[in-house]
C-alpha positions, 0 to 999 in steps of 0.5 A, a space after each residue: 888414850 890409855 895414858 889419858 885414862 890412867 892419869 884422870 885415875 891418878 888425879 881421881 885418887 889423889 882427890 878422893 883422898 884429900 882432907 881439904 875441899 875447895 869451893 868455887 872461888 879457892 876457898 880452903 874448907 876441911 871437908 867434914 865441914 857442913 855448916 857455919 855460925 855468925 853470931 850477931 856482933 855487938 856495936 861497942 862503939 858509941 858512935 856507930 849508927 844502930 843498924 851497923 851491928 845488924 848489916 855487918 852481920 848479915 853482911 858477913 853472913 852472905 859472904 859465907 852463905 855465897 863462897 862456900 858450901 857451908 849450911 848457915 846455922 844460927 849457934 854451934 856451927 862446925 865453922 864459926 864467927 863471933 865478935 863485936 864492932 870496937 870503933 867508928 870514927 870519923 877523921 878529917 883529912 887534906 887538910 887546906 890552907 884555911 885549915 878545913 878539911 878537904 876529904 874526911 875518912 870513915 873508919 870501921 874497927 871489928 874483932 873477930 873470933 874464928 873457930 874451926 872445929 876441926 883443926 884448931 891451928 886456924 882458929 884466930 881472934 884478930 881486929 880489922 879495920 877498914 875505911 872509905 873516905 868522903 868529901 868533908 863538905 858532905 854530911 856523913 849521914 847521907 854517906 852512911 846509906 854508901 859508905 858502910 856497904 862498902 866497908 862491910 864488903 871489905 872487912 868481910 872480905 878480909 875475914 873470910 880471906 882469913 879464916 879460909 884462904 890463910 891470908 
């Protein structure tokens, strides 16, 4: 029991002492760290629909507001995400032998700047690209409403891994 008590010691010092603290999904996050800032990212692609920039944003702001301990605060935040949506397209794929395309892939590009106010090495500026593919018989405006929360998650997904897991 004694070896019990002194070893919950032991663990309690070396927590205490730690500069980094963790939420519940492994997160790595400077504990003098409150608060988070998302910028709205601008579409600087002509073919996205308008409302992208919008749910991209909100989306990468319920993943900060969810995974972490972190206050969202509209500017200056100690850790914080701006950039804008640089491409959307659409590619056809499969093609058959009548030359039409069996399957078509939607792609979603953004930049990303992250800073971190507290220890500058892992602020980045990066581009991540995601994609969903859909049936080409199928009109990509009735995709829209599947496909781009499902390329939202994995792109914000893929930054907040970034930014606080170091992949």
């Amino acid at each position: 029991m004694k070896n019990l008590l002194i070893a919950l010691v032991v663990l309690l010092v070396i927590a205490a002492g730690c500069k980094m603290g963790y939420s519940l999904n492994g997160a790595s996050i400077p504990v003098e760290a409150k608060t988070v800032s998302v910028q709205y990212f601008v579409n600087n692609s002509s073919l996205a629909p308008p409302t992208l920039s919008q749910l991209f944003t909100e989306a990468l702001k319920d993943i900060c507001a969810s995974q972490t301990r972190l206050g969202l605060v509209a500017k200056g935040g100690d850790l914080s995400f701006e950039g804008s949506i640089t491409d959307y397209k659409v590619t056809p794929l499969a093609i058959q032998t009548n030359d039409q395309a069996a399957l078509n892939r939607l792609t979603v590009t953004v930049n990303v700047k992250y800073s971190n106010k507290f220890d500058e090495k892992k602020n980045f500026e990066s581009t991540f690209t995601r994609y969903a593919d859909y049936s080409a018989s199928l009109n990509l405006a009735s995709q829209e409403p599947t496909l781009i929360p499902q390329i939202n998650k994995e792109l914000t997904e893929d930054i907040f891994n970034k930014a606080f897991n170091n992949w």
